[in-house]
TORNU-972565 format. One record per residue (C-alpha): residue in one letter; x, y, z. Coordinates in nm, 2 decimals. Layout:
! TORNU-972565
@vexti:A&u:X&v:Y&w:Z
...
This chain:
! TORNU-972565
@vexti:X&u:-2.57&v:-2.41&w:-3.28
@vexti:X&u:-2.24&v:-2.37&w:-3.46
@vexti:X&u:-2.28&v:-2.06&w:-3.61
@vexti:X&u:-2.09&v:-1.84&w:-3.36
@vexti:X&u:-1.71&v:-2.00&w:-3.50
@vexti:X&u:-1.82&v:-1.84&w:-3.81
@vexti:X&u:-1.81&v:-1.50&w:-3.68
@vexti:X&u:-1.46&v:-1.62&w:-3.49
@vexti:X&u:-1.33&v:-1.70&w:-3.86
@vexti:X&u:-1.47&v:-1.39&w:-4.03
@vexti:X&u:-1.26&v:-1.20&w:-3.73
@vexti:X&u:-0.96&v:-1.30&w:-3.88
@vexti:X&u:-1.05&v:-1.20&w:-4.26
@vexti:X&u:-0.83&v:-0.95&w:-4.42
@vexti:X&u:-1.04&v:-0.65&w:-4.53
@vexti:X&u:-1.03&v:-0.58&w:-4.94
@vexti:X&u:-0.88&v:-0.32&w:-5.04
@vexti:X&u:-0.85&v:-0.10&w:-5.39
@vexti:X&u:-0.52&v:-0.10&w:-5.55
@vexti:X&u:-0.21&v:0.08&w:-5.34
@vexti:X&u:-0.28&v:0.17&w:-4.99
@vexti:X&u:-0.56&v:0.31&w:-5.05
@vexti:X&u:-0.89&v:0.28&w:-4.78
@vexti:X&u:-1.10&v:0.00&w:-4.83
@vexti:X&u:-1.34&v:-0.09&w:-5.10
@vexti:X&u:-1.61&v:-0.06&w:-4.78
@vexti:X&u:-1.70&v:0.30&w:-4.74
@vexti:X&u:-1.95&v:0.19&w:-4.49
@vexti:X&u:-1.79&v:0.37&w:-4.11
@vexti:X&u:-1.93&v:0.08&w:-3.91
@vexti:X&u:-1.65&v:-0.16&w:-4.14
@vexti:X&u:-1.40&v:0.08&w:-4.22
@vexti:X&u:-1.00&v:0.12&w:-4.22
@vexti:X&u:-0.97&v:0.34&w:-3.95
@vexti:X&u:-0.66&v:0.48&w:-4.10
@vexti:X&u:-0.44&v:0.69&w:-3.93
@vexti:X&u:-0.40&v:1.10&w:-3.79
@vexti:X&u:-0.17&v:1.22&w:-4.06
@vexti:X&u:-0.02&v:1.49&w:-3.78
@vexti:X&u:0.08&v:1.14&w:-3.52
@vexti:X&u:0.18&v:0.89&w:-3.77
@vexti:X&u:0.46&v:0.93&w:-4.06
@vexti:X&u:0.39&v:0.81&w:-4.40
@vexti:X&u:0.46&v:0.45&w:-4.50
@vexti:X&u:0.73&v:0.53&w:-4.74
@vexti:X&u:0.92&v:0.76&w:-4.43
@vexti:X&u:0.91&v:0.51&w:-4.16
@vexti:X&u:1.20&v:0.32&w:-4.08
@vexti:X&u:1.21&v:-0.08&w:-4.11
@vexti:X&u:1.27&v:-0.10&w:-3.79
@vexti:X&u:0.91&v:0.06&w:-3.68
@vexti:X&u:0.74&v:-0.27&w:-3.82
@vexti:X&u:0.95&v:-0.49&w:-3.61
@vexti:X&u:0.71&v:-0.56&w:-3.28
@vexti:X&u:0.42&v:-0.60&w:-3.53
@vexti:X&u:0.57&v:-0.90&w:-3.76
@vexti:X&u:0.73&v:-1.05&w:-3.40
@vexti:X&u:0.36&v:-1.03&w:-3.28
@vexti:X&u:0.22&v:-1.17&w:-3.63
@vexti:X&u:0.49&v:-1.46&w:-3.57
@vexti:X&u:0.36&v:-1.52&w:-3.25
@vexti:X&u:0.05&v:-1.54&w:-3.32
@vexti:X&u:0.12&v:-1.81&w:-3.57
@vexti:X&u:0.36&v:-1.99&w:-3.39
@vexti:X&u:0.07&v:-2.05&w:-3.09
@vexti:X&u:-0.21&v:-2.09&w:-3.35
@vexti:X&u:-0.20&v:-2.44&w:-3.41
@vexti:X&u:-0.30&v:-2.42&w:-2.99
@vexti:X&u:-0.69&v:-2.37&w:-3.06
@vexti:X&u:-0.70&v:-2.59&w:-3.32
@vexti:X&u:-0.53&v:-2.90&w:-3.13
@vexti:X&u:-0.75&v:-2.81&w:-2.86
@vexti:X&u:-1.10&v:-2.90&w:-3.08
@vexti:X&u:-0.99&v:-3.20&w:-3.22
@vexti:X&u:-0.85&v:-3.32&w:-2.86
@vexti:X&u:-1.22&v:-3.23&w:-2.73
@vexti:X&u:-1.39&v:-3.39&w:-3.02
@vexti:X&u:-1.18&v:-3.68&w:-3.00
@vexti:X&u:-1.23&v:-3.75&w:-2.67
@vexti:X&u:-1.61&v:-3.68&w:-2.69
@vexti:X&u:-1.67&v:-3.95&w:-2.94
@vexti:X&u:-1.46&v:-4.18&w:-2.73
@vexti:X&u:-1.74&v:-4.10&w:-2.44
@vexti:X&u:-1.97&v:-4.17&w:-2.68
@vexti:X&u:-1.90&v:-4.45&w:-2.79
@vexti:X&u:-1.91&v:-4.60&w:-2.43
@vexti:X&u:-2.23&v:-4.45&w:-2.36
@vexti:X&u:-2.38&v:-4.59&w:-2.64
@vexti:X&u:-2.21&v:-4.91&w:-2.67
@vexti:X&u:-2.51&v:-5.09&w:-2.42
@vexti:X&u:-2.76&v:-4.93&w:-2.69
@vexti:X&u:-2.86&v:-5.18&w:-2.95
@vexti:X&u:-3.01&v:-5.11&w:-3.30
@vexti:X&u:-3.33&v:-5.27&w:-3.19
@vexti:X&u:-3.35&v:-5.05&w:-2.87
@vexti:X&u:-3.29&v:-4.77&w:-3.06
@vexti:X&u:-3.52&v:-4.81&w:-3.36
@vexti:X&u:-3.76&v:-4.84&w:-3.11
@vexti:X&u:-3.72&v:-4.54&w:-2.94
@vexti:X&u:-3.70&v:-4.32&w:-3.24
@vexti:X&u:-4.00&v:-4.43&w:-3.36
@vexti:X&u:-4.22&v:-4.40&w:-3.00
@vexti:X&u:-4.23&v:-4.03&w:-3.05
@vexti:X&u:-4.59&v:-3.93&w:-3.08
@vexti:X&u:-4.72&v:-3.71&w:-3.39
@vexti:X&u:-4.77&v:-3.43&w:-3.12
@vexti:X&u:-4.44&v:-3.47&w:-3.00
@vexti:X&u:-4.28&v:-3.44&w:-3.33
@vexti:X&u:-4.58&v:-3.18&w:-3.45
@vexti:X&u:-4.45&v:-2.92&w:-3.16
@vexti:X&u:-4.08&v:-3.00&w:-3.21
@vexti:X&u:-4.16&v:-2.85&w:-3.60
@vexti:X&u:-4.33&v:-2.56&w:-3.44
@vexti:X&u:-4.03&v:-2.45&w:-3.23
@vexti:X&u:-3.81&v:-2.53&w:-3.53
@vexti:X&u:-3.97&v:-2.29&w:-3.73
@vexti:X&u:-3.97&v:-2.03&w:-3.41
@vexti:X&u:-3.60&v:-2.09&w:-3.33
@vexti:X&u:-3.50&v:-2.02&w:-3.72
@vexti:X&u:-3.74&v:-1.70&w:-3.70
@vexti:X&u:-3.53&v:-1.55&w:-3.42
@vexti:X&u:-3.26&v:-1.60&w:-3.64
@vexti:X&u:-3.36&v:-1.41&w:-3.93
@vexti:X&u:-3.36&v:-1.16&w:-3.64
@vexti:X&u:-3.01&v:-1.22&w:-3.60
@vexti:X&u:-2.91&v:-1.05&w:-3.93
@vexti:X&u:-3.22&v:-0.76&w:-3.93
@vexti:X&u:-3.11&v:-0.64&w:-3.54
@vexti:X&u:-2.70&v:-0.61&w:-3.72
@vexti:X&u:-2.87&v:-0.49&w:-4.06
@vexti:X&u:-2.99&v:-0.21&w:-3.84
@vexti:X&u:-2.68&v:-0.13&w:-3.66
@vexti:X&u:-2.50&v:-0.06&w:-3.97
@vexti:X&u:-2.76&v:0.15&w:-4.08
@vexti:X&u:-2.80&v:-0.08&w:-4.40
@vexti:X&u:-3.14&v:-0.13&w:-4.53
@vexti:X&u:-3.23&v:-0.47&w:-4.67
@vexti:X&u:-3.61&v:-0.60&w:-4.78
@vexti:X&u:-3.72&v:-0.84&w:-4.44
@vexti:X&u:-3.76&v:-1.09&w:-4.67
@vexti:X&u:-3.44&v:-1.07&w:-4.85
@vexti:X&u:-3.28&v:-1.07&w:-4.46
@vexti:X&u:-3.51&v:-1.36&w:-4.36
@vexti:X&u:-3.37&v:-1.61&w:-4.68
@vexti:X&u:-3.01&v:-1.54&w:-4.65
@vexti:X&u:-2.99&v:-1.61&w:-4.25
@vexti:X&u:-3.23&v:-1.91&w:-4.26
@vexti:X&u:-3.04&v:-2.05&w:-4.58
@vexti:X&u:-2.71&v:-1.93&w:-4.43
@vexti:X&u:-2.77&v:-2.10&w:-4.08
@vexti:X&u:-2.91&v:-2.36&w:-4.23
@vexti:X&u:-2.61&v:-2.52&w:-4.44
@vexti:X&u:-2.34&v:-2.40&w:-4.21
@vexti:X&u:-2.49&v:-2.63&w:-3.95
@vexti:X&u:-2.49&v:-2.93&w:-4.12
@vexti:X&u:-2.17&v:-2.86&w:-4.35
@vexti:X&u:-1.96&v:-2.70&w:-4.09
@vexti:X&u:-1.67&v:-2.45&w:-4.25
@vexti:X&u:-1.90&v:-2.18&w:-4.16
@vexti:X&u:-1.66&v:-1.93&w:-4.34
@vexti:X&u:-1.70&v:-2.08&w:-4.69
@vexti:X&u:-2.04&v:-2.22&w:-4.63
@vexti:X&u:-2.25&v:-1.91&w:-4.49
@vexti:X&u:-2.01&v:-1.72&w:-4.62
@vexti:X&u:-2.08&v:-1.81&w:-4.96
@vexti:X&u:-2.47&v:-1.85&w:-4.90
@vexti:X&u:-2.49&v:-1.48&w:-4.76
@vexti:X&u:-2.20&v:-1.29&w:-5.01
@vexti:X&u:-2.46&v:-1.47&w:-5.25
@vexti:X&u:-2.73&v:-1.30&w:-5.20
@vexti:X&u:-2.69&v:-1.02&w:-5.02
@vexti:X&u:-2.44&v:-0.89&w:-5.28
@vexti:X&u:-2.75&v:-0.88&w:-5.51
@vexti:X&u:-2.85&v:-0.58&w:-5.27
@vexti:X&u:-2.52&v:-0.40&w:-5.31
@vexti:X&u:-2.33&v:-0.47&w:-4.99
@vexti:X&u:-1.99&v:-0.54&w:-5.01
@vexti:X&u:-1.81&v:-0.82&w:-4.86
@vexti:X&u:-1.69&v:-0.60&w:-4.58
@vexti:X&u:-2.03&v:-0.51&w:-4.46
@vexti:X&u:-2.10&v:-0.86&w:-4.46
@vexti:X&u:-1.82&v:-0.99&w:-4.28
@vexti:X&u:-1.93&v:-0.65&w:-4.01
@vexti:X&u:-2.30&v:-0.77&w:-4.05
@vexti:X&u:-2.23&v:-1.18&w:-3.94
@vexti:X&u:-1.99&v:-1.02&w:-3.64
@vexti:X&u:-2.26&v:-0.81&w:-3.49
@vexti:X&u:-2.50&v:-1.11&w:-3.53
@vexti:X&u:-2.20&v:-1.33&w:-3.33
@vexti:X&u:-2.30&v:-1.09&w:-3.09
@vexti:X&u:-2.70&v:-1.14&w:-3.07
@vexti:X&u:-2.61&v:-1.55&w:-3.02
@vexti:X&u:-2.32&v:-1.49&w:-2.71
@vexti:X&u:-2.57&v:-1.24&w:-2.51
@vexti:X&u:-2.85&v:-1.45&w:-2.55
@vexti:X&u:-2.65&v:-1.81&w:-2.46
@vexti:X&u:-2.49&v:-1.65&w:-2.13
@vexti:X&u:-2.84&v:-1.48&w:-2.00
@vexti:X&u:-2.98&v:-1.81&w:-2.06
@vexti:X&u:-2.71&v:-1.98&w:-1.90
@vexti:X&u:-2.68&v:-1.73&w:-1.61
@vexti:X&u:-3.00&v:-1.69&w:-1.51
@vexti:X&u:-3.08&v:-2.14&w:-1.57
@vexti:X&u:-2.77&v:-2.21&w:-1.34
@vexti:X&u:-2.89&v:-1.99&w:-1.05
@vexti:X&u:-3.25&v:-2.06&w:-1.08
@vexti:X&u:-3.18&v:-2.43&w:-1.11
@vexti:X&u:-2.88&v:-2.48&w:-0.90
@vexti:X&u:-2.98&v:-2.76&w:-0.69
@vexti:X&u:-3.14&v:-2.97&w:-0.96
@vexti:X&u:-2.86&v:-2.98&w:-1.21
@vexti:X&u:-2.61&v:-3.05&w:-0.91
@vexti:X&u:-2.79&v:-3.38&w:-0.93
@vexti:X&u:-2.80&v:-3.41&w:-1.33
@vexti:X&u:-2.44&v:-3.26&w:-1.36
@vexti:X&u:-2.25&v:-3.40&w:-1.02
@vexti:X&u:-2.15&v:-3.06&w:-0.96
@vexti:X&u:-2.21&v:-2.89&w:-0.64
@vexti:X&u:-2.48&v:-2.58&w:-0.58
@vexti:X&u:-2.24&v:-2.32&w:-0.48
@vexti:X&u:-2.05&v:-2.39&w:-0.82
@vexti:X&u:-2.32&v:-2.40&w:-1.00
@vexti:X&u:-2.44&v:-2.04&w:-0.85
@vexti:X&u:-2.10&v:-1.94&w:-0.89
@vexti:X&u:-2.06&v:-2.01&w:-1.23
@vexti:X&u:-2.42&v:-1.83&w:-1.29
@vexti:X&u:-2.34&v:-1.48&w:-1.10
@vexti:X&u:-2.04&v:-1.48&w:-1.33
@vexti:X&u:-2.21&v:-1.55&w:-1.64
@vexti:X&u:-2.46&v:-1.30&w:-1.55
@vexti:X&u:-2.24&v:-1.04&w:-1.45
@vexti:X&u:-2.01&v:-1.08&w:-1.77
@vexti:X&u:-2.29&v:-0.98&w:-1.96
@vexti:X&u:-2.42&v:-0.65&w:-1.76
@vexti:X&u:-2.07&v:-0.61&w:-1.77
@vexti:X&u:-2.11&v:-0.54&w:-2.15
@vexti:X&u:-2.42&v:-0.40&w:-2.16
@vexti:X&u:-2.28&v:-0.14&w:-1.87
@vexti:X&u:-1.93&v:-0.09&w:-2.16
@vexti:X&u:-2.12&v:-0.02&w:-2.43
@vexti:X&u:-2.38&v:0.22&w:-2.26
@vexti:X&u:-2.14&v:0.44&w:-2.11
@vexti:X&u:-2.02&v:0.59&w:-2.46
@vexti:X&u:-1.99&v:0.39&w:-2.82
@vexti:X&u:-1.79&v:0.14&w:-2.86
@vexti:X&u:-1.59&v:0.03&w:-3.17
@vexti:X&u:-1.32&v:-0.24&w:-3.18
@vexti:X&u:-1.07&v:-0.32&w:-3.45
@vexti:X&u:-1.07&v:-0.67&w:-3.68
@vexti:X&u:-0.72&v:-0.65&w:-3.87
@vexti:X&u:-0.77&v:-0.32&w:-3.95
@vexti:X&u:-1.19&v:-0.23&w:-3.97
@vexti:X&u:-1.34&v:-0.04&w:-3.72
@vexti:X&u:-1.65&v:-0.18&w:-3.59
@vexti:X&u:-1.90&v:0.02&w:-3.44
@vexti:X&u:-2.04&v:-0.18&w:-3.15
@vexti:X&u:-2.45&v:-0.17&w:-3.11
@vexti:X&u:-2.58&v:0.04&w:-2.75
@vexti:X&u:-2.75&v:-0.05&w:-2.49
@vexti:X&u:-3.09&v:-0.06&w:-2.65
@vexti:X&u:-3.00&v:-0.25&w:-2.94
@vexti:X&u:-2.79&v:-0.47&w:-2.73
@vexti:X&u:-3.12&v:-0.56&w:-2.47
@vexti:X&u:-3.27&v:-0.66&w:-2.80
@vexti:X&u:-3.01&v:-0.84&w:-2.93
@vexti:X&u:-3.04&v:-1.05&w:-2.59
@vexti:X&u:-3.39&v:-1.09&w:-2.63
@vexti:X&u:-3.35&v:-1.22&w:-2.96
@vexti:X&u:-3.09&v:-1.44&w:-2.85
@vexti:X&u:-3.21&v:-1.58&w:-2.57
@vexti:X&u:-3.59&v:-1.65&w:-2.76
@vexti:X&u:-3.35&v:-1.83&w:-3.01
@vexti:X&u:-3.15&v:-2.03&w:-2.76
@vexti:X&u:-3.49&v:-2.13&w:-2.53
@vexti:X&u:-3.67&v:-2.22&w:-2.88
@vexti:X&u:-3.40&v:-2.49&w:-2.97
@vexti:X&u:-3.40&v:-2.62&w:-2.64
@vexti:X&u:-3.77&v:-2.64&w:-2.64
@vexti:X&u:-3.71&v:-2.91&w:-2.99
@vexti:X&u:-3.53&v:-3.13&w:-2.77
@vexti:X&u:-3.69&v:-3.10&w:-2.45
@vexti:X&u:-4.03&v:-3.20&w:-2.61
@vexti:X&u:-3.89&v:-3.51&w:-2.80
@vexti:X&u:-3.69&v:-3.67&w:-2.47
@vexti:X&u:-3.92&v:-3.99&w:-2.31
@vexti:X&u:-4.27&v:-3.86&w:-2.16
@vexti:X&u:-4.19&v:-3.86&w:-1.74
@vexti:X&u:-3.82&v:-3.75&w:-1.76
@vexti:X&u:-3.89&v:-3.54&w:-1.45
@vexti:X&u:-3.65&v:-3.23&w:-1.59
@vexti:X&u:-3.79&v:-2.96&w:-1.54
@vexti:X&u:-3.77&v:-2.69&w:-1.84
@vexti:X&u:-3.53&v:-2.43&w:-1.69
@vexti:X&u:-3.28&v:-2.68&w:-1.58
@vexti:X&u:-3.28&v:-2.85&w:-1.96
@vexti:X&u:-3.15&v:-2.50&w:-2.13
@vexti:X&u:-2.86&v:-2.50&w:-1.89
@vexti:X&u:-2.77&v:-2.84&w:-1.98
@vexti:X&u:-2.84&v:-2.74&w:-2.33
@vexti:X&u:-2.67&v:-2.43&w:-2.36
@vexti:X&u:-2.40&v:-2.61&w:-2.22
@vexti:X&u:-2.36&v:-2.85&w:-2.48
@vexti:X&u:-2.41&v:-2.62&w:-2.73
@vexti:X&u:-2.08&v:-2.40&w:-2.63
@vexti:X&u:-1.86&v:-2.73&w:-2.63
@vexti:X&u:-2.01&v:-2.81&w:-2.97
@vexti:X&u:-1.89&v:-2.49&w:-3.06
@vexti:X&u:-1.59&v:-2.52&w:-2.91
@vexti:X&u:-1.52&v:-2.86&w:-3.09
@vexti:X&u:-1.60&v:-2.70&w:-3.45
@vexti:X&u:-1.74&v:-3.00&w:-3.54
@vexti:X&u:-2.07&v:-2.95&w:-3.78
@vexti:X&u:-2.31&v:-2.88&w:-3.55
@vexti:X&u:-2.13&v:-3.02&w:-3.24
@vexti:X&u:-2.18&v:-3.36&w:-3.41
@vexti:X&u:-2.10&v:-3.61&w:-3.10
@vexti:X&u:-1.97&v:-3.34&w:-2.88
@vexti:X&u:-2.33&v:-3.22&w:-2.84
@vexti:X&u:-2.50&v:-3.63&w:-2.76
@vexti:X&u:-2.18&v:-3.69&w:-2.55
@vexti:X&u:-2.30&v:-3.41&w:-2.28
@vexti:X&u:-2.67&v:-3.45&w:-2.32
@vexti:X&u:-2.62&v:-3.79&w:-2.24
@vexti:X&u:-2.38&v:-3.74&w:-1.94
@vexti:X&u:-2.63&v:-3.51&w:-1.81
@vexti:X&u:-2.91&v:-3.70&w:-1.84
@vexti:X&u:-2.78&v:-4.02&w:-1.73
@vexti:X&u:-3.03&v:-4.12&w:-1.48
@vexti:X&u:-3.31&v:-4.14&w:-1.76
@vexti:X&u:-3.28&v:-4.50&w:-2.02
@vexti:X&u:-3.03&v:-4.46&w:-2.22
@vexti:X&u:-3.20&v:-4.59&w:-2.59
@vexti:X&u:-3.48&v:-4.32&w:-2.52
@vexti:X&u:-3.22&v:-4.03&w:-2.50
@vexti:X&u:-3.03&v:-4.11&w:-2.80
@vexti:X&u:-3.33&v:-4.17&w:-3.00
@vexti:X&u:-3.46&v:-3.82&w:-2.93
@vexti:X&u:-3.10&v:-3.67&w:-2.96
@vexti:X&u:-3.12&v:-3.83&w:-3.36
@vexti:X&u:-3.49&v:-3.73&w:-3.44
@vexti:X&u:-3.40&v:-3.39&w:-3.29
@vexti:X&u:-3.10&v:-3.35&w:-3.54
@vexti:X&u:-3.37&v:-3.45&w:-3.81
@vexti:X&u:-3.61&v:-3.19&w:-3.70
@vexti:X&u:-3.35&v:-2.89&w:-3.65
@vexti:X&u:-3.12&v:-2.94&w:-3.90
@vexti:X&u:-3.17&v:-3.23&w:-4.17
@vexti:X&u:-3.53&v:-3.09&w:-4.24
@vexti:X&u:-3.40&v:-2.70&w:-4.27
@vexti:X&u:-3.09&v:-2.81&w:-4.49
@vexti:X&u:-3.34&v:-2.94&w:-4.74
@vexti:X&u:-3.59&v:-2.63&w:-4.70
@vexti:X&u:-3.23&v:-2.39&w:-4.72
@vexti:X&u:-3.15&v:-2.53&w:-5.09
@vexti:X&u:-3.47&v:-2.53&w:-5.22
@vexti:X&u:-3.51&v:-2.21&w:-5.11
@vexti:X&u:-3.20&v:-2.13&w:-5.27
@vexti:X&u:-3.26&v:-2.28&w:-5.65
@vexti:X&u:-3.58&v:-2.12&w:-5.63
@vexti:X&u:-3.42&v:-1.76&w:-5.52
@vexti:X&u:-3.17&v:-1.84&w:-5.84
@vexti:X&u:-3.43&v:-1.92&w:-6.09
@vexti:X&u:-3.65&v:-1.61&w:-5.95
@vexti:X&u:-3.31&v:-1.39&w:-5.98
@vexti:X&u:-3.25&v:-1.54&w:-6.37
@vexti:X&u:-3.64&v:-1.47&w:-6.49
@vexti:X&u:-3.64&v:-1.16&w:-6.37
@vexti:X&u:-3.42&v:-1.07&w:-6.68
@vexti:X&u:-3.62&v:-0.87&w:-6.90
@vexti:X&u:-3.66&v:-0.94&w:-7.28
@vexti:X&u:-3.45&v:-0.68&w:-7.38
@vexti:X&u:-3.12&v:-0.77&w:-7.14
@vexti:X&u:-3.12&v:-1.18&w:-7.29
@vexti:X&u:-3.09&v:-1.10&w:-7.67
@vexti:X&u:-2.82&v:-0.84&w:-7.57
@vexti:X&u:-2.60&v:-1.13&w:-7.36
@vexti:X&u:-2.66&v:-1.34&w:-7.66
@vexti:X&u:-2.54&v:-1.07&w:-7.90
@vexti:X&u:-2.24&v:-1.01&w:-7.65
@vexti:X&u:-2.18&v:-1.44&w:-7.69
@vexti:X&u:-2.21&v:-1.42&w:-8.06
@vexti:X&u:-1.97&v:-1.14&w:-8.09
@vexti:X&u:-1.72&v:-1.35&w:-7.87
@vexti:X&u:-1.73&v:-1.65&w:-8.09
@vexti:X&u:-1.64&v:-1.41&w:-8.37
């Protein structure tokens, strides 16, 4: 699930604007400059130097401490694939062969069903921020550019050209601009977080003692960490019902969704987080003895340092800490589902996403009427002339 750095990325996107200072191409409020009270703040051209000081000292520091983050993925991704590689280094290619292929047809029939369910909750992703910004899009116009979006960013990673690209692609085609988009993917970051930390919250305190013996953690910690998850999220939910919310993204205003449309978002996200559990869970060796509840946590878990990794998908991050976690159950078995799962959730979407996407082109370019294609080739002729 390596969507959410996309919406980390977009964060730090510099807003188009027209020529001169003007506001922003965007006239959309929920991704607008919020500009500035003319009676509080001096115009550009009257304030001193001096005044811009504490701001390019702050960009600098920023910059200077940004390489931080980014040493911080590769150091976990590096030392993930090290585990890895001494997990796996018992596993041989006979072993493993074996236990990809002992999945039964039902196995692998239900794993496609919750495939197709998880990527359903995320076309909700984009309709429940769609809705928020008070844009209206055709469902099905919604449901191709967050499946085809979703669906390359996880296996590409570079989430910011990859979805990007997909979504400015065809959403543009319905008039937004890339400011509502970059609004529209933020408010969908949202859906995913609320969903993974009810999830989380509500797995770690139901299933304390369990995963204290999957996890070698203790139950108190594991409680504690829980009660904290749960109450950072009715901590937002309790911010933004109080009165709206907006926050600022180098310079766009942001309209934050209320308390209804954040329960829903919740839902949504915590359907799409159980849903891609649920492709794992049902491809692991029959007698594991894990029960459901306790999986997601270790799942969810694995998913956020995937994420925090920024490696496609959590490639190797994510099979590091599955495997950790589920130590006690053979070895070959695990890994073999870990591999058909990454088939089912994201090898088989990829290929669904670009055929999706050449058909989408080829319906867009014979929709062209009679009358527009001799004009473009009159336009051509006229060119060469």
């Amino acid at each position: 699930m390596n969507f959410a750095s996309q919406d980390k990325n977009l964060a730090r996107a510099e807003p188009l604007r027209d020529a001169g200072d003007g506001p922003p191409r965007d006239e959309d409020p929920a991704g607008q400059d919020p500009g500035r009270d003319p009676a509080q703040a001096p115009a550009a051209s009257d304030a001193p130097a001096a005044s811009h000081a504490p701001a390019e000292r702050h960009a600098r520091h920023r910059r200077r401490y940004a390489w931080l983050g980014t040493l911080a993925s590769v150091v976990l991704f590096v030392i993930s694939l090290a585990v890895l590689g001494k997990l796996v280094s018992t596993v041989t290619w006979a072993d493993l062969r074996t236990a990809f292929l002992a999945a039964t047809p039902e196995q692998i029939g239900l794993a496609i069903a919750l495939v197709v369910v998880s990527y359903l909750f995320l076309t909700c992703y984009d309709a429940l921020a769609l809705r928020q910004l008070k844009l209206k899009v055709p469902y099905r116009t919604t449901a191709l550019a967050s499946f085809t979006s979703y669906a390359v960013s996880f296996n590409l990673g570079f989430p910011l050209l990859t979805a990007g690209t997909v979504r400015y692609w065809i959403y543009s085609g319905q008039g937004l601009s890339p400011g509502r988009i970059a609004a529209l993917t933020i408010v969908a970051g949202f859906t995913f977080w609320l969903g993974m930390g009810a999830v989380l919250g509500i797995s770690l305190i139901r299933e304390a003692e369990p995963l204290s013996h999957l996890t070698y953690t203790s139950v108190l910690f594991n409680q504690g960490l829980g009660v904290a998850t749960l109450a950072g999220v009715l901590a937002y939910l309790a911010w933004v019902t109080v009165r709206r919310r907006s926050v600022k993204v180098r310079g766009w205003r942001l309209e934050l969704p209320g308390l209804r449309l954040s329960l829903s978002q919740m839902l949504v996200g915590a359907g799409d987080v159980c849903a891609a559990a649920g492709v794992l869970y049902v491809l692991l060796p029959a007698g594991h003895g894990v029960s459901f509840e306790a999986f997601v946590a270790i799942y969810v878990l694995a998913a956020m340092l995937g994420i925090a990794s920024h490696a496609p998908g959590g490639l190797g991050v994510f099979e590091a800490t599955v495997l950790l976690a589920l130590s006690g159950l053979p070895r070959e078995s695990v890994l073999g589902a870990l591999l058909l799962f990454r088939v089912c959730y994201y090898l088989v979407p990829f290929v669904v996403a670009l055929a999706a996407l050449g058909a989408y082109e080829i319906a867009k370019r014979a929709r062209l009427t009679p009358r527009e294609a001799p004009d473009d080739d009159a336009a051509e002729s006229d060119e060469k002339s």
